[in-house]
Each structure stands twice: as C-alpha cells, then as structure tokens.
DRENTORKOL-3810 file (N, C-alpha, C; in nm, 4 decimals):
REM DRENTORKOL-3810
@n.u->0.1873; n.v->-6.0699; n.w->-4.1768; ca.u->0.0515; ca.v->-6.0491; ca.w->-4.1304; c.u->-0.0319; c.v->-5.9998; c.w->-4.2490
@n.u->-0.1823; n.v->-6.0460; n.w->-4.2963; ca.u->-0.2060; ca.v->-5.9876; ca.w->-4.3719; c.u->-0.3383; c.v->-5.8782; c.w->-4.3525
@n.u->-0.3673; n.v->-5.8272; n.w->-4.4427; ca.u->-0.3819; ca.v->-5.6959; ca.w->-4.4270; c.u->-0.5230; c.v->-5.7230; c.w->-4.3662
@n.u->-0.5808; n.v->-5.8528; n.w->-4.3474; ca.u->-0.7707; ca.v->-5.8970; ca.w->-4.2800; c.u->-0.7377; c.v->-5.9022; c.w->-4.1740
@n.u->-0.5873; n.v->-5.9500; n.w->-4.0908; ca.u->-0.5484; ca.v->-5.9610; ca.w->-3.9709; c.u->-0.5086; c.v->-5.8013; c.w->-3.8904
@n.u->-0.4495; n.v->-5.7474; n.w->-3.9740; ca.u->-0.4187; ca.v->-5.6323; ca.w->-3.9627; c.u->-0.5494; c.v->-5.5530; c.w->-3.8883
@n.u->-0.6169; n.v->-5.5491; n.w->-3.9941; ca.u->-0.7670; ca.v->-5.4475; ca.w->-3.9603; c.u->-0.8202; c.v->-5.5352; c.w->-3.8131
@n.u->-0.8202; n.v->-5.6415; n.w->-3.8016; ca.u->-0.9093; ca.v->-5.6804; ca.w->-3.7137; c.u->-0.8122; c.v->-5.6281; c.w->-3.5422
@n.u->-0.6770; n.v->-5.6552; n.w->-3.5840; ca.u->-0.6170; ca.v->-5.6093; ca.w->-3.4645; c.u->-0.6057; c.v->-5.4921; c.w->-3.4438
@n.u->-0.6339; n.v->-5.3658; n.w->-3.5538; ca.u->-0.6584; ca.v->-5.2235; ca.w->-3.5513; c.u->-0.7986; c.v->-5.1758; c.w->-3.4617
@n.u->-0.9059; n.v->-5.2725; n.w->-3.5204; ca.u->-1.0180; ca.v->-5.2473; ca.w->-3.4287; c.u->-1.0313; c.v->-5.3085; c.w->-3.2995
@n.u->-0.9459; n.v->-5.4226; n.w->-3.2938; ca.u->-0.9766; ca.v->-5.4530; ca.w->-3.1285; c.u->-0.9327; c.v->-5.3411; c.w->-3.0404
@n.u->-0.7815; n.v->-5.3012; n.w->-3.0969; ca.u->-0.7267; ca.v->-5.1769; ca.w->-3.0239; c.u->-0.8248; c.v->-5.0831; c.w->-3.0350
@n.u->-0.9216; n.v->-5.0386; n.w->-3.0852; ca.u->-0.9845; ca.v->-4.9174; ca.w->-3.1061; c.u->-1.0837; c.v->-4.9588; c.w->-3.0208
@n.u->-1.1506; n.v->-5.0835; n.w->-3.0299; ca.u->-1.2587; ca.v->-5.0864; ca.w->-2.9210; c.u->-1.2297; c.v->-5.0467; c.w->-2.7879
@n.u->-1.0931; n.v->-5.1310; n.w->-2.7471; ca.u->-1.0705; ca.v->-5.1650; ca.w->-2.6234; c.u->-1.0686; c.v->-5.0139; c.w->-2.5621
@n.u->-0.9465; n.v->-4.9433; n.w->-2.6505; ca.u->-0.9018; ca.v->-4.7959; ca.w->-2.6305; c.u->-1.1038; c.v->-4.7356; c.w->-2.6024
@n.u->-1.2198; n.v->-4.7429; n.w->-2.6656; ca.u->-1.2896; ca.v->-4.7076; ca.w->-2.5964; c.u->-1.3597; c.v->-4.7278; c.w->-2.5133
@n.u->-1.3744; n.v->-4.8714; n.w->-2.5020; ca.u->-1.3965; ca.v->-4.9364; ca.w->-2.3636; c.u->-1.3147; c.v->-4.8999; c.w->-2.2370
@n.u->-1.1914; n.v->-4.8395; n.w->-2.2528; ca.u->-1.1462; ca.v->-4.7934; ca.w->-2.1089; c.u->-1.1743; c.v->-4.6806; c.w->-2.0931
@n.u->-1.2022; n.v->-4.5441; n.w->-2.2237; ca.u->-1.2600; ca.v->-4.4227; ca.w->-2.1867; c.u->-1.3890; c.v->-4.4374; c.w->-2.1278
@n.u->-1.4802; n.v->-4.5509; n.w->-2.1829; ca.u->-1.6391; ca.v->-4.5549; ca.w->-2.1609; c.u->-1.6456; c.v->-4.5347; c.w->-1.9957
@n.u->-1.5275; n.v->-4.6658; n.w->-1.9172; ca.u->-1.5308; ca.v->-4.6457; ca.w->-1.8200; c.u->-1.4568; c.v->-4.5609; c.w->-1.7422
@n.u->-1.3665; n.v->-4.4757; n.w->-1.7978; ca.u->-1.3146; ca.v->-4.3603; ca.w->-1.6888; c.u->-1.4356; c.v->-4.2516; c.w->-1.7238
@n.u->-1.4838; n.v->-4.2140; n.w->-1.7859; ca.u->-1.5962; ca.v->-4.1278; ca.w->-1.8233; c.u->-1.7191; c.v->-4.1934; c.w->-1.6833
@n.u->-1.7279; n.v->-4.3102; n.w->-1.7065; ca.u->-1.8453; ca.v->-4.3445; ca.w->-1.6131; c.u->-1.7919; c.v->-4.3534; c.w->-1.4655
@n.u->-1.6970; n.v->-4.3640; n.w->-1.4416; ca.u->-1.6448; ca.v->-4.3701; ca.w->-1.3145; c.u->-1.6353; c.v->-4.2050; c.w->-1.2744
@n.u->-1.5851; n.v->-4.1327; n.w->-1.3560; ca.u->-1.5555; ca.v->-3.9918; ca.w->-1.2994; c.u->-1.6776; c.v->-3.9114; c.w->-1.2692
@n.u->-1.8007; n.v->-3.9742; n.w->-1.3665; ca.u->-1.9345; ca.v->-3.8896; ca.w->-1.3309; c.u->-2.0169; c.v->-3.9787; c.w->-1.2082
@n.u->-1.9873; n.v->-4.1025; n.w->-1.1323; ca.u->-2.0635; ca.v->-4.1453; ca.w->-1.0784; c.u->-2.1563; c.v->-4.2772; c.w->-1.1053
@n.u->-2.1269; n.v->-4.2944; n.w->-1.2059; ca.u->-2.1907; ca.v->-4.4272; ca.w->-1.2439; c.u->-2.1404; c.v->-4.5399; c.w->-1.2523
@n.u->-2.2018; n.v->-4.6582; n.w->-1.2339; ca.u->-2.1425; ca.v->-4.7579; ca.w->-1.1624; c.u->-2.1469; c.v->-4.8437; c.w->-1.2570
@n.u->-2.0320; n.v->-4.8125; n.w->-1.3757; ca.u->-2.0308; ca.v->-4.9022; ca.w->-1.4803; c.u->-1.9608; c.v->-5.0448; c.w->-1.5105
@n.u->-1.9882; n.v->-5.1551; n.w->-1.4887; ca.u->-1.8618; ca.v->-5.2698; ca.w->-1.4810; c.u->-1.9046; c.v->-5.3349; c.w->-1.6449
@n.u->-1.7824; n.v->-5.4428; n.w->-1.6206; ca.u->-1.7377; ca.v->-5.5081; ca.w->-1.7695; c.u->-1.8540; c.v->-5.5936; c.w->-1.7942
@n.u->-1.8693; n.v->-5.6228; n.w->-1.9236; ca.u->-2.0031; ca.v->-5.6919; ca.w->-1.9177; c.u->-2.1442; c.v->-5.6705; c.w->-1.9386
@n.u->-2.2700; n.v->-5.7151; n.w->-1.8938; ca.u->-2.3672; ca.v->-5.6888; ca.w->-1.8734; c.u->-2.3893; c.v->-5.5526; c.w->-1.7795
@n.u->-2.4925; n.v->-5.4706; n.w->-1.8224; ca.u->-2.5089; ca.v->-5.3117; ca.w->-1.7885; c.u->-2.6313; c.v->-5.2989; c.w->-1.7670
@n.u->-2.7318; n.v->-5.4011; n.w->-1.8042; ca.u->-2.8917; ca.v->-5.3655; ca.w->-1.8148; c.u->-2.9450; c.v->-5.3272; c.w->-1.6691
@n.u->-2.8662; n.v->-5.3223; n.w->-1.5949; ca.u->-2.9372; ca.v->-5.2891; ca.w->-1.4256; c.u->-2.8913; c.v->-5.1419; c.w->-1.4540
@n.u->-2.8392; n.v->-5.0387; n.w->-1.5390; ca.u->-2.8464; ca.v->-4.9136; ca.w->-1.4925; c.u->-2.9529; c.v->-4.8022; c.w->-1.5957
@n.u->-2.9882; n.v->-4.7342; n.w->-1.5638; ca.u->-3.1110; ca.v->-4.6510; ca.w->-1.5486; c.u->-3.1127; c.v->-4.5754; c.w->-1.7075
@n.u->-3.1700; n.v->-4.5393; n.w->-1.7996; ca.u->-3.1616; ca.v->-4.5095; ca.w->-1.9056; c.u->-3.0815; c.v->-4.3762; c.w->-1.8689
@n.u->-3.0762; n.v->-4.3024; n.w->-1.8155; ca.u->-3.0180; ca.v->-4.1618; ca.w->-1.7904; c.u->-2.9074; c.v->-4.1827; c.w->-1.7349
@n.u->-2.8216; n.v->-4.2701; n.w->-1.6377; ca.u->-2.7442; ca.v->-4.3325; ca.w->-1.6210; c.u->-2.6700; c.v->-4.3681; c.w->-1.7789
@n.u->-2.6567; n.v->-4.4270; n.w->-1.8276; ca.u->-2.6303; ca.v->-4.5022; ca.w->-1.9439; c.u->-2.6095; c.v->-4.3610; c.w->-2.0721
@n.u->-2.6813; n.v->-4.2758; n.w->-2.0605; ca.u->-2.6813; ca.v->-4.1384; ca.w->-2.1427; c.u->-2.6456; c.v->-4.0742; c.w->-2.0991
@n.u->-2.6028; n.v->-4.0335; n.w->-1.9565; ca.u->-2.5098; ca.v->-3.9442; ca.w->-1.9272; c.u->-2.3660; c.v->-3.9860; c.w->-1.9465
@n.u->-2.3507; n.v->-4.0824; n.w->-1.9486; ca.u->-2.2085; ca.v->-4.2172; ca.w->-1.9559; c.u->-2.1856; c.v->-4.1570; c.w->-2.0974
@n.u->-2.2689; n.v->-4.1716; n.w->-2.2200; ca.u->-2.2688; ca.v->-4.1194; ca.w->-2.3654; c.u->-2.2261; c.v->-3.9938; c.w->-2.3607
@n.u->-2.3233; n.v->-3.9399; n.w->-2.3036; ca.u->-2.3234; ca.v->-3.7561; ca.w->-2.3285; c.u->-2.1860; c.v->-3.6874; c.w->-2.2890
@n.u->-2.1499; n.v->-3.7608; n.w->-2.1921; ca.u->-1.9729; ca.v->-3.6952; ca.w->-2.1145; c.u->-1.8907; c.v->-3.7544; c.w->-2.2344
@n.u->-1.8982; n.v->-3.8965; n.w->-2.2560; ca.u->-1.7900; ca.v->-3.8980; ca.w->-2.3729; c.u->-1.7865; c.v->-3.8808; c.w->-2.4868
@n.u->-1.9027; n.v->-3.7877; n.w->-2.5616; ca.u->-1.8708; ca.v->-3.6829; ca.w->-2.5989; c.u->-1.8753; c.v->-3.5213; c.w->-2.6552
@n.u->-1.9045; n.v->-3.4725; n.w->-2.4950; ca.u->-1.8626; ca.v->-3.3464; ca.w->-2.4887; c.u->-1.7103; c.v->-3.3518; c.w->-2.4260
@n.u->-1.6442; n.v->-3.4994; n.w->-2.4019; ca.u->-1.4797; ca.v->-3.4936; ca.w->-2.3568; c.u->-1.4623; c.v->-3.5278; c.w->-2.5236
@n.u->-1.4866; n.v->-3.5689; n.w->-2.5944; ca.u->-1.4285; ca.v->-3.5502; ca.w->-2.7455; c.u->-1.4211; c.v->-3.4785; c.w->-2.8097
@n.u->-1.5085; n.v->-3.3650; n.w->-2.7991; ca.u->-1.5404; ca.v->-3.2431; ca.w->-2.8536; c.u->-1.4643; c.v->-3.1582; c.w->-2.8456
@n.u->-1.4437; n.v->-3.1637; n.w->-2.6817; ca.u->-1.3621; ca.v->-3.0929; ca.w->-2.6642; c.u->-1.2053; c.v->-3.1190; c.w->-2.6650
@n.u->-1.1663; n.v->-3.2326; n.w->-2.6681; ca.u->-0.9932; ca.v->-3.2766; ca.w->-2.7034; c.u->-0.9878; c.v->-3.2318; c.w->-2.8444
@n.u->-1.0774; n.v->-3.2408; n.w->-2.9263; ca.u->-1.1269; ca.v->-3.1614; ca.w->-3.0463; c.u->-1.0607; c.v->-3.0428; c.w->-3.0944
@n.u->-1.1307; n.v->-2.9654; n.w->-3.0306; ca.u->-1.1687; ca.v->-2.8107; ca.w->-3.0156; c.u->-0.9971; c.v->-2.7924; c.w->-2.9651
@n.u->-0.9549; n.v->-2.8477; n.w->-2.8589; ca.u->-0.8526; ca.v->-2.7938; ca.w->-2.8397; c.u->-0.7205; c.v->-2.7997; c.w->-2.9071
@n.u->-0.7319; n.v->-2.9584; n.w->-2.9758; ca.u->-0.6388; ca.v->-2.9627; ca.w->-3.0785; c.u->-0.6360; c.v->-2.8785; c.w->-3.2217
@n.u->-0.7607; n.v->-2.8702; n.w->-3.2652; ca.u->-0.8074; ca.v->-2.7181; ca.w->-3.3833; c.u->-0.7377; c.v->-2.6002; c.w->-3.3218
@n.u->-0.7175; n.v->-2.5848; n.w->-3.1907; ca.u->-0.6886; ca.v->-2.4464; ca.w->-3.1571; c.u->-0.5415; c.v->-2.4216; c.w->-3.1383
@n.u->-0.4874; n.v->-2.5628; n.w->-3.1585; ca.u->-0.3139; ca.v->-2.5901; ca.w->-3.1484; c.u->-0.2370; c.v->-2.5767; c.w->-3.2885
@n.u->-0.3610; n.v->-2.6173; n.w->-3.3748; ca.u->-0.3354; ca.v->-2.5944; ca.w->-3.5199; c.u->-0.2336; c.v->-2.7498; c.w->-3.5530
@n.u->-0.2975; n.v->-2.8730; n.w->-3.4665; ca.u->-0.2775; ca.v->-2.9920; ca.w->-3.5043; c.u->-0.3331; c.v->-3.0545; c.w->-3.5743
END
C-alpha cells in the first residue's frame, strides 16, 4: 500500500469516526440529524450539534490530562 493510499484511508476513518460522533451528539441533545442533506435544520439546531461536540471533547480532554495520559 502506498503511503497516498495510506493517508486517504486514515482520513476516511477519521471522517467517518466523526460522522458517527456528529450524530450521537445530535441524537442525544434532540436534534434530528440524518445522513446527507441537513439544510432543513435551524441555525441553532446545527450549533448546538457543534457546541456539544465540543464541550464532549474538551472534556474527554480534560479528563485524560487528569489521568496523566
């Protein structure tokens, strides 16, 4: 495999990996986020979806600093 294939399959995993937080983040606060097109939800909708994931990063963060990982 070379190393252009490499990276590109590093970032699909990285997208995807946040494409499923985007949506457990939006599912757990209430918002009705599906795959795809999104333009039907509400600018504050869509920024609270942001804002939770990440003050949940911050804080997986914070707690790993405090594990001394």
């Amino acid at each position: 495999m070379t190393n252009s294939n490499s990276n590109s399959k590093t970032k699909k995993e990285a997208q995807d990996a946040l494409d499923r937080f985007k949506m457990e983040v939006a599912s757990e606060i209430g918002v009705n986020l599906k795959e795809g097109y999104n333009g039907d939800l509400t600018s504050a909708e869509a920024g609270s979806v942001g804002g939770n994931m990440v003050k949940k990063m911050i804080k997986r963060q914070e707690e790993q600093m405090s594990q001394g990982k």
